[in-house]
C-alpha positions as CSV (number, residue, x, y, z in Angstrom):
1,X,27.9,25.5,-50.7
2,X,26.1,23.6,-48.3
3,X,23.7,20.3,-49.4
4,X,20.7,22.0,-50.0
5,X,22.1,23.5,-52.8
6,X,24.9,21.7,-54.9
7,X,26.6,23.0,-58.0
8,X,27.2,19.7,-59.4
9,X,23.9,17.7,-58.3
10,X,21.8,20.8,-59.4
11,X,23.7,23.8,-61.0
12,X,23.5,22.0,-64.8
13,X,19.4,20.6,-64.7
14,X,16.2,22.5,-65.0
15,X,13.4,21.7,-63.0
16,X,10.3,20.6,-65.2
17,X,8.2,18.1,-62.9
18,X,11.5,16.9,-62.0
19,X,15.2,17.8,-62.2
20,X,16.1,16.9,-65.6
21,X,18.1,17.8,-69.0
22,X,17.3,20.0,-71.3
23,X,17.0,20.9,-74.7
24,X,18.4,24.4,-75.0
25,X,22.1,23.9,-74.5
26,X,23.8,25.5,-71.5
27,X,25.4,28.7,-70.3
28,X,28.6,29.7,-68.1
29,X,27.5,31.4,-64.5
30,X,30.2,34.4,-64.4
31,X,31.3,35.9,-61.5
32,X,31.2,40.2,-62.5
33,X,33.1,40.6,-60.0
34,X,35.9,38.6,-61.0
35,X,35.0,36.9,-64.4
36,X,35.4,33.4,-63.0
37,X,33.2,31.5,-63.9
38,X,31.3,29.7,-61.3
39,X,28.7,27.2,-62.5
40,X,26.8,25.5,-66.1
41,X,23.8,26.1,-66.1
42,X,21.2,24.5,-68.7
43,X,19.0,26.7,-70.3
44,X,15.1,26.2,-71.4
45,X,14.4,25.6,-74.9
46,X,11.1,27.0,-76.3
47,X,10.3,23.1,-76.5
48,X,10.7,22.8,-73.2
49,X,8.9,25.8,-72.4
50,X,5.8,24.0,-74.1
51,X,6.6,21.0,-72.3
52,X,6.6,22.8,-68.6
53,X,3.4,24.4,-69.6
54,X,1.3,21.4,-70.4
55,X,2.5,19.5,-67.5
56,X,1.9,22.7,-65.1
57,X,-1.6,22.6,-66.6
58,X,-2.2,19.3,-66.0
59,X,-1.1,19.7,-62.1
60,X,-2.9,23.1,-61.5
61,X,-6.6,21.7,-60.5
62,X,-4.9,19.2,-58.0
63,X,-2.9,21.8,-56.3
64,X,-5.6,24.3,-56.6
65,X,-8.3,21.8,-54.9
66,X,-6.0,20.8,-51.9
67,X,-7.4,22.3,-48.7
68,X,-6.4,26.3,-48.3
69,X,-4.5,24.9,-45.0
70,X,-2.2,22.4,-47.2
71,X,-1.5,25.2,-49.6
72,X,-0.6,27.6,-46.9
73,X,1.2,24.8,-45.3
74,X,3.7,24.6,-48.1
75,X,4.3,28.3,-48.5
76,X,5.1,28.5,-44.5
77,X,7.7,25.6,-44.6
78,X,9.6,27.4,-47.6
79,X,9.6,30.6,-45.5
80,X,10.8,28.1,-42.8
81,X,14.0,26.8,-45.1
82,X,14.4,30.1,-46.8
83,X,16.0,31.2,-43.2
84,X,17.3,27.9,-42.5
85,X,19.3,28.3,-45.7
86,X,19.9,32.2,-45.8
87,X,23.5,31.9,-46.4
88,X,23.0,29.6,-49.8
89,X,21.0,32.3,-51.1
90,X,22.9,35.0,-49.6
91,X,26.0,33.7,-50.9
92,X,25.1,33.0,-54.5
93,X,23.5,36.5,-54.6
94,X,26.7,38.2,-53.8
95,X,28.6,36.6,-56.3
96,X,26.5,35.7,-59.1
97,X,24.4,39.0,-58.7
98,X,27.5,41.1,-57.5
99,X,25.1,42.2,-54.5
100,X,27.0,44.0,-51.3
101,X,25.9,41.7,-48.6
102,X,23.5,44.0,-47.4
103,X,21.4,44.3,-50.6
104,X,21.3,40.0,-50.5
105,X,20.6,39.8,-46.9
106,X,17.8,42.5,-47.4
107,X,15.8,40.6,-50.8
108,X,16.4,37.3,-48.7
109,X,14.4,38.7,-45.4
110,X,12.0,40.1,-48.6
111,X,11.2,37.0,-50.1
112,X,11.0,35.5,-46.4
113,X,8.3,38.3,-45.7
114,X,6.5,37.8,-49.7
115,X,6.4,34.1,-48.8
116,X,5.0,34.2,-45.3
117,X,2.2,37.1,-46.8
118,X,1.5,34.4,-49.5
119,X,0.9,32.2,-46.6
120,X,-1.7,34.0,-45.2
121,X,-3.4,34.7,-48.6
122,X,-4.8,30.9,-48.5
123,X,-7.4,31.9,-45.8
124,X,-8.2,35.4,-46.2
125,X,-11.6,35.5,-48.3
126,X,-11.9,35.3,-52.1
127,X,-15.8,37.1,-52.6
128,X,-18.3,38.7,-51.8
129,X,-22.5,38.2,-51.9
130,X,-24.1,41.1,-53.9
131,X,-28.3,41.6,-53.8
132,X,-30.7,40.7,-56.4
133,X,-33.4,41.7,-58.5
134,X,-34.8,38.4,-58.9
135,X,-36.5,37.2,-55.5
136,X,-35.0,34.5,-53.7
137,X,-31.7,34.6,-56.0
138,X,-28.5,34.8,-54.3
139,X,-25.5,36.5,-56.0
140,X,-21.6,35.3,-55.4
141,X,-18.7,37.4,-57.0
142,X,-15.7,35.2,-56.1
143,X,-11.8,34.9,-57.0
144,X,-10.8,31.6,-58.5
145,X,-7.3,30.9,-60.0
146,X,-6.3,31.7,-63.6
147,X,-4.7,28.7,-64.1
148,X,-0.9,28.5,-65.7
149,X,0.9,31.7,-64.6
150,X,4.5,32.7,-66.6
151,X,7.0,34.5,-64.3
152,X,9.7,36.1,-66.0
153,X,12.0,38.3,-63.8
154,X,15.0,40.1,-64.3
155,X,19.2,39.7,-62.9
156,X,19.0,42.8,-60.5
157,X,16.9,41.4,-57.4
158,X,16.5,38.0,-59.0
159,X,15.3,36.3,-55.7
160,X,12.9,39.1,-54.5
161,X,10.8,39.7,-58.3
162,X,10.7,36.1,-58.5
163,X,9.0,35.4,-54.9
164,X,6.8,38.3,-55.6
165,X,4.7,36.8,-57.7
166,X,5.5,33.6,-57.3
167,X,4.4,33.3,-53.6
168,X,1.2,35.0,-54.3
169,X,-0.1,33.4,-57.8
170,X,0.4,29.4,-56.1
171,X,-1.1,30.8,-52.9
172,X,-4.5,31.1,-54.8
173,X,-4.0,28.4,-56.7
174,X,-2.3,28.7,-60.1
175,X,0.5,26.7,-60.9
176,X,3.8,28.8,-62.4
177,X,6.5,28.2,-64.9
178,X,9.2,30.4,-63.9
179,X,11.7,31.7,-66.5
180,X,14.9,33.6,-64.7
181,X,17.2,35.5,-66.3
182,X,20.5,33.3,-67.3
183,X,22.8,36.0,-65.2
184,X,20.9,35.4,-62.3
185,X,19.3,31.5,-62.8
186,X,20.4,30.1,-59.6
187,X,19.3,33.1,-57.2
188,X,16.3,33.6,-58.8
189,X,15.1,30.7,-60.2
190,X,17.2,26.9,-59.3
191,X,17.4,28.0,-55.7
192,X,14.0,28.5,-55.6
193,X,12.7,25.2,-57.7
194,X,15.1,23.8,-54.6
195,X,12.9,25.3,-51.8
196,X,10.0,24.6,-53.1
197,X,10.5,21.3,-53.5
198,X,12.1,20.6,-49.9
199,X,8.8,22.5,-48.8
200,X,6.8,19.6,-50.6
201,X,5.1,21.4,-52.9
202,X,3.7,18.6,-55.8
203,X,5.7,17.9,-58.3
204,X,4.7,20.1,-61.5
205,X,3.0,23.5,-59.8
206,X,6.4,24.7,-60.6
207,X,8.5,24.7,-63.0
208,X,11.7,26.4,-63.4
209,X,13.4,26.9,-66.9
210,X,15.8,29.0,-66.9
211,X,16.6,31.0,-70.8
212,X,16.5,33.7,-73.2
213,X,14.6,35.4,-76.0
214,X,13.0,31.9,-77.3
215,X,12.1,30.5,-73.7
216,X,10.3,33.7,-73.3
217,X,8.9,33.8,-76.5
218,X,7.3,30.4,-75.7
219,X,5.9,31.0,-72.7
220,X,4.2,34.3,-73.4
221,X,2.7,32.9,-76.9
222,X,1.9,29.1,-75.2
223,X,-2.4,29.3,-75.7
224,X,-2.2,27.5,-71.9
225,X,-0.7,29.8,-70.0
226,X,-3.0,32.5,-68.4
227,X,-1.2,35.4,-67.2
228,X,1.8,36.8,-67.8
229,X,4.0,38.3,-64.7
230,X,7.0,40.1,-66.3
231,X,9.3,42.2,-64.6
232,X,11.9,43.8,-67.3
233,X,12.5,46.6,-69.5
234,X,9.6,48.7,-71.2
235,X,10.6,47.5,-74.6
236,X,10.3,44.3,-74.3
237,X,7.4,44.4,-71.6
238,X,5.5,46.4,-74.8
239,X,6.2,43.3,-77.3
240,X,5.2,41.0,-74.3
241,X,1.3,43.5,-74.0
242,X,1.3,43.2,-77.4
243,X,1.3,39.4,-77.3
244,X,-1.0,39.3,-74.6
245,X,-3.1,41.4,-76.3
246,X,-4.0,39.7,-79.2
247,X,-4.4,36.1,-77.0
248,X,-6.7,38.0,-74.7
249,X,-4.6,36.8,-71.7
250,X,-3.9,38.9,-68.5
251,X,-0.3,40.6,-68.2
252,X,1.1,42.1,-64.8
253,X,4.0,44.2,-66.8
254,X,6.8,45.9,-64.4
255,X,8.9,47.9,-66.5
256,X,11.5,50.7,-66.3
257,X,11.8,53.9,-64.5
258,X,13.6,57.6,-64.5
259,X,12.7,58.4,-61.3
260,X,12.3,62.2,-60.1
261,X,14.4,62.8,-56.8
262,X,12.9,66.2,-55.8
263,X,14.8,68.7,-53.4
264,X,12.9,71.2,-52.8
265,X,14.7,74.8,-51.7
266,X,13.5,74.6,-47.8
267,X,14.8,71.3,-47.7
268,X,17.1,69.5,-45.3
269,X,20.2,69.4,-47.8
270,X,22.7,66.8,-45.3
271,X,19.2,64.5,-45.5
272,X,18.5,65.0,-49.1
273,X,21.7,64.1,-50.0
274,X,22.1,60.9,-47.9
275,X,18.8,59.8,-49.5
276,X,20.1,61.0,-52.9
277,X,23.2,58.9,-52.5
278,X,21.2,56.4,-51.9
279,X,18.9,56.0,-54.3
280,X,21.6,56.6,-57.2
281,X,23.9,54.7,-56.1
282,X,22.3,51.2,-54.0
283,X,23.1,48.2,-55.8
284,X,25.2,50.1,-58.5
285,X,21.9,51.8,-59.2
286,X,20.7,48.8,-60.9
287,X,17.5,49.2,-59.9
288,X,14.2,50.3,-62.0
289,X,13.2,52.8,-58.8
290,X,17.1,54.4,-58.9
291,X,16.8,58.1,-58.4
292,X,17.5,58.7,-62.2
293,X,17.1,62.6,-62.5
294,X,17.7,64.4,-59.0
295,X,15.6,67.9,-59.9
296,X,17.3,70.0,-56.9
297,X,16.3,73.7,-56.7
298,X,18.8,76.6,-57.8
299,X,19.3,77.7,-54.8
300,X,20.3,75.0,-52.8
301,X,22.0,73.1,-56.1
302,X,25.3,73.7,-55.3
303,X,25.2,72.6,-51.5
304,X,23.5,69.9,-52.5
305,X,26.1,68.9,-55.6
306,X,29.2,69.3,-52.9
307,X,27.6,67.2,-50.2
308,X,26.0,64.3,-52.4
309,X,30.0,64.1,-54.1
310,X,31.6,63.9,-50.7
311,X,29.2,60.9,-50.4
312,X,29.9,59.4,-53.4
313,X,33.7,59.4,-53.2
314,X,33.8,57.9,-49.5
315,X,31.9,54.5,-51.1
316,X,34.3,52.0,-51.2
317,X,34.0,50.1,-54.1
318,X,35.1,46.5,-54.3
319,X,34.1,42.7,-54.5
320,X,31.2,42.3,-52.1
321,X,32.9,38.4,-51.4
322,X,35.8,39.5,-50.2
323,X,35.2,41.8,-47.8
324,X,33.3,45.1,-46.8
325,X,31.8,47.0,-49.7
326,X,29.3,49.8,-50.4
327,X,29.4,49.3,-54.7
328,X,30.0,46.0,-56.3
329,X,30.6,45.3,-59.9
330,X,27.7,45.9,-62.6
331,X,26.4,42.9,-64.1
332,X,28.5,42.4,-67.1
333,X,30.6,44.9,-70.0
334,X,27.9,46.2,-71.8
335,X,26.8,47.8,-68.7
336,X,29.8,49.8,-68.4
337,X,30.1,50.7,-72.1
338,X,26.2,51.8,-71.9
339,X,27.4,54.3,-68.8
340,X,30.3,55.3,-70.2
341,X,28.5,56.1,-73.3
342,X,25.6,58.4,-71.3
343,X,28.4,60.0,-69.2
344,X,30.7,61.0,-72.3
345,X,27.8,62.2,-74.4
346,X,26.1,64.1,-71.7
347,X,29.8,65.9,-70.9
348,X,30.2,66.5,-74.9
349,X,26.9,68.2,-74.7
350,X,28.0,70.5,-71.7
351,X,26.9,68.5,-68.5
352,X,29.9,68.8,-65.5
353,X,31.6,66.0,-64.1
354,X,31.9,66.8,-60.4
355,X,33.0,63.4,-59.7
356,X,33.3,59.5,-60.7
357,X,32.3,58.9,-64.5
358,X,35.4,55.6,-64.7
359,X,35.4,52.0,-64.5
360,X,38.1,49.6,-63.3
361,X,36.7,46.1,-65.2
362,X,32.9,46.0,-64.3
363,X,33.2,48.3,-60.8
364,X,32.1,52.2,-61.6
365,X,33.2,54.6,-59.4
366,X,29.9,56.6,-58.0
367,X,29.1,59.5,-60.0
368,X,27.6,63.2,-60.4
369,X,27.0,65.2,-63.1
370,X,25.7,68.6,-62.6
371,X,24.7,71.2,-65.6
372,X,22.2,68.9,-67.1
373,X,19.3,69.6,-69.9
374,X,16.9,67.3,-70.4
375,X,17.7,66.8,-74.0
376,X,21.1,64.9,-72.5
377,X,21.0,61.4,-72.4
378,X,22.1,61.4,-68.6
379,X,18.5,62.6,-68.2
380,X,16.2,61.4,-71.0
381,X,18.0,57.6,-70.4
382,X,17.2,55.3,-68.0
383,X,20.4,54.5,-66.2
384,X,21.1,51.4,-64.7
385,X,24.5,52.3,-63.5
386,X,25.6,54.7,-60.3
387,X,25.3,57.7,-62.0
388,X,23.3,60.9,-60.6
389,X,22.4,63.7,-62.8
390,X,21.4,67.1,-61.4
391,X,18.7,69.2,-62.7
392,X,18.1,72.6,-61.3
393,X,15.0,74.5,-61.6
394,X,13.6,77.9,-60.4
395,X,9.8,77.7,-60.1
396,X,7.2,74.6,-59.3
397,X,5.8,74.8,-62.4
398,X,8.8,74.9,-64.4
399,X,9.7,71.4,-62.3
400,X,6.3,69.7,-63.0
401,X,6.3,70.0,-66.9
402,X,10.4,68.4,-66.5
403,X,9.4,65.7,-64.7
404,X,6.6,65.0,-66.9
405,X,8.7,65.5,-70.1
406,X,10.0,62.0,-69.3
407,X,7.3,58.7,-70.3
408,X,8.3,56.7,-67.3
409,X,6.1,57.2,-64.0
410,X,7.3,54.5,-61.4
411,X,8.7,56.2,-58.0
412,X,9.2,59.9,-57.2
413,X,10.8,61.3,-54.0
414,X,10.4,64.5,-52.4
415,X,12.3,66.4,-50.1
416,X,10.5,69.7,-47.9
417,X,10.5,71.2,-44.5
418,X,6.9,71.9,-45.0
419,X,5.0,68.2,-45.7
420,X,1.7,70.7,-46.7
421,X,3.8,72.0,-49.7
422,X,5.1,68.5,-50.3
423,X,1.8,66.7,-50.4
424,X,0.4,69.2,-52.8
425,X,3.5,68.6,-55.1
426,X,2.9,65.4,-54.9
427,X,-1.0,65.6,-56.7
428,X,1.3,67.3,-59.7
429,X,3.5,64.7,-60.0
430,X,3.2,61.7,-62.4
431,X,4.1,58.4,-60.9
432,X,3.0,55.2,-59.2
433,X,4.5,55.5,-56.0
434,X,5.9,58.7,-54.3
435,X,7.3,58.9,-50.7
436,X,8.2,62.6,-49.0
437,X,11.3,63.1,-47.0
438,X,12.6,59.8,-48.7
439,X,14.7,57.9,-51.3
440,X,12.8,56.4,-54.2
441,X,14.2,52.7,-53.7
442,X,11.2,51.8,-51.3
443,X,9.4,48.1,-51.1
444,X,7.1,46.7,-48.8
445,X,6.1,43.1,-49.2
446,X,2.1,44.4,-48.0
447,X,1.8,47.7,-50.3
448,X,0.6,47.2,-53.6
449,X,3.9,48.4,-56.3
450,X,4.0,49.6,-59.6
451,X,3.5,52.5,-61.9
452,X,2.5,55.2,-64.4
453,X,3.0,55.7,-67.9
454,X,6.2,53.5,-69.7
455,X,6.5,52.1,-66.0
456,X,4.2,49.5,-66.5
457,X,0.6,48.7,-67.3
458,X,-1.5,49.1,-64.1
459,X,-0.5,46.2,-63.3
460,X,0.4,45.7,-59.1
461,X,2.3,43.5,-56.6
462,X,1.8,43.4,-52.9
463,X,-0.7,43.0,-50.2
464,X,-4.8,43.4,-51.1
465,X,-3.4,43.6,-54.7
466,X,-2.3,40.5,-55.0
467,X,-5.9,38.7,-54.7
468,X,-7.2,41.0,-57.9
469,X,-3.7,40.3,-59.8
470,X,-3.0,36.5,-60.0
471,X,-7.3,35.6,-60.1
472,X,-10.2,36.0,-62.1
473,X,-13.8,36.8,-61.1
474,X,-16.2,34.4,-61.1
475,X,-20.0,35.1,-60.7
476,X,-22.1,32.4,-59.2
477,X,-25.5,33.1,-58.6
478,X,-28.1,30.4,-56.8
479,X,-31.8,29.6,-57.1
480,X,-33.5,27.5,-54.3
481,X,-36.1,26.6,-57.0
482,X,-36.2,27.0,-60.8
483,X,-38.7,30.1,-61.8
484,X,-40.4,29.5,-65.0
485,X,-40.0,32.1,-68.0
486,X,-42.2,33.3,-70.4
487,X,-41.1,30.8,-73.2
């Protein structure tokens, strides 16, 4: 590992104004790939939570006054070192995250592209002047910052999720406490304290505990913090609304998916199934926008079953460090026992297993299931795992009221010779984000993301979006002289 980032200076401290102790113990950084283990880390108590808080809140109005050219300053010299230090970040990603090198060069050039859009953010303009009914009154609706914003992201794209809304919420102001997951605390969250502090960002816009349940806890009940930005599983991004709720404080709340991959019957099979493959099985299908429930039409089912298995069995599954691999290792056991648990269930119920549905330690070989109700968990689930159920169906209509038998409404994908009869499909189908003639894993750093239903809460991430997200209005109206009133 190179200077920027080392194990022993760095790997065992959280960042809280400064790299210090803390109070919450520490926690082994395991390889999944192997087991080693690679690094301590220490982890955030809810004390120190509290503690990050109040000094983040006490920093906010200085970093939030400086000049929009200083602010923007900072977020272009951490897009700067982010390159100049890909292979630290690329590195740790692969082998704490158990990322193919692909997937870590990919979120890297992401969180390059989320910081240098951040960047630009500082000048673009915060309001707008409405009319008046009052003569000579002038009306200003602008964007002002909300203050302390809590960031807590998950282990699957740990550096991406963070930067995301990172980036964005100090670009306008607000200073962040950052809570990573403890599987993925140095790729998305010490690795980051690390650029940002090389960048020259003051001390105490951002603070970077890394914990569990009780750090969370903390930061989403501390009365200081403002906003919320969570990016995690729908049951616990429910408790966190709940929270928010009741304090009356804004939440941005990313949650699960079981995302409809459509193949329609004039589709182009050998493309369908590339993107199928895709969708399923990228990063281990540890993703929230994985192509959960592939709806494929009866009549081209079966082509479409044989093709996307050739696929799946020519991955080559392996340790992404040690050499050339399409599927790496799933984060830790209870992945595998939750898969295995779907896939022997679902085959017990009458699903097929055309291929895959084994593990070797935490690496699962790419699988498809075929024969699948929607009362089987392989369907009604979301996966997390490189799994990819098929579900035929005979009529439109019949496929809309399947698709929307599921809560979740994050990505969709549809797959037609005719875009007409795809874009009209599309008006039927429940979900945030849906792309034609394409997989459902799709980002873009400067298209607002997020979904429907159990997906999340309105809440969005990217481009115009992230003004409205990570600011409050403000109304400001001016009189040149005082009127008098009646009394």
């Amino acid at each position: 590992m190179s200077k920027f980032f080392c194990t022993e200076t760095f790997s065992n401290k959280i960042y809280l104004n400064d790299w210090c102790e803390s109070t919450g113990g520490t926690s082994d950084v395991v390889e999944p790939a192997t087991g080693h283990v690679l690094a301590k880390i220490a982890l955030g108590s809810g004390d120190d939570i509290r503690s990050a808080v109040t000094e983040a809140k006490k920093q906010q109005s200085h970093w939030a006054n400086l000049p929009f050219d200083q602010r923007g300053k900072v977020l272009r010299r951490a897009a700067e070192l982010i390159l100049q230090h890909k292979d630290t970040f690329i590195e740790w990603n692969i082998r704490e995250c158990g990322s193919i090198a692909p997937k870590a060069e990919a979120e890297l050039y992401g969180a390059h592209e989320q910081l240098n859009m951040a960047a630009a953010m500082t000048m673009q303009p915060d309001g707008i002047t409405l009319p008046s009914t009052i003569p000579e009154r002038r009306n200003t609706c602008r964007r002002v910052p909300l203050g302390v914003v809590g960031v807590i992201t998950p282990w699957n794209f740990p550096l991406l999720l963070a930067m995301r809304s990172v980036a964005p919420a100090l670009a306008v102001g607000n200073s962040v406490v950052l809570k990573p997951d403890p599987q993925s605390a140095i790729t998305g969250g010490l690795l980051i304290a690390r650029l940002f502090e090389e960048a020259g960002l003051p001390a105490g816009a951002l603070q970077v505990l890394p914990g569990g349940a009780e750090a969370g806890e903390a930061l989403v009940e501390h009365p200081m913090t403002a906003m919320i930005s969570f990016t995690g599983s729908t049951n616990v991004g429910k408790k966190i609304g709940r929270t928010c709720g009741e304090l009356l404080k804004k939440s941005a709340l990313e949650l699960g998916g079981n995302n409809a991959f459509i193949v329609l019957d004039d589709a182009d099979i050998e493309a369908a199934s590339s993107h199928g493959a895709w969708g399923a099985y990228l990063h281990q299908g540890q993703i929230c926008m994985q192509a959960g429930r592939h709806f494929v039409h009866e009549s081209v089912a079966e082509e479409y079953i044989s093709r996307l298995a050739e696929r799946a069995e020519r991955l080559r599954v392996a340790d992404p460090y040690l050499g050339a691999s399409d599927i790496g290792p799933l984060i830790n056991t209870s992945q595998v026992e939750k898969i295995n648990k779907i896939i022997a269930e679902s085959v017990e119920a009458g699903a097929k297993l055309i291929t895959g549905g084994h593990s070797h330690d935490q690496f699962y070989r790419p699988t498809v299931l075929s024969n699948i109700r929607l009362d089987m968990p392989a369907c009604q689930q979301e996966l997390f795992g490189p799994v990819a159920p098929v579900i035929t169906f005979s009529s439109e209509d019949e496929l809309v009221e399947m698709i929307a038998a599921s809560p979740y409404g994050l990505a969709a994908a549809i797959h037609s010779r005719s875009i007409g009869r795809a874009m009209k499909l599309a008006d039927r189908v429940p979900a945030g984000m849906i792309h034609i003639n394409d997989q459902t894993v799709n980002n873009e750093f400067h298209v607002p993301f997020g979904g429907f239903g159990d997906s999340g809460n309105s809440g969005r991430f990217g481009g115009p979006a992230n003004l409205e997200e990570f600011t409050q209005s403000q109304w400001v109206s001016v009189m040149d002289t005082p009127v008098t009133y009646p009394f």
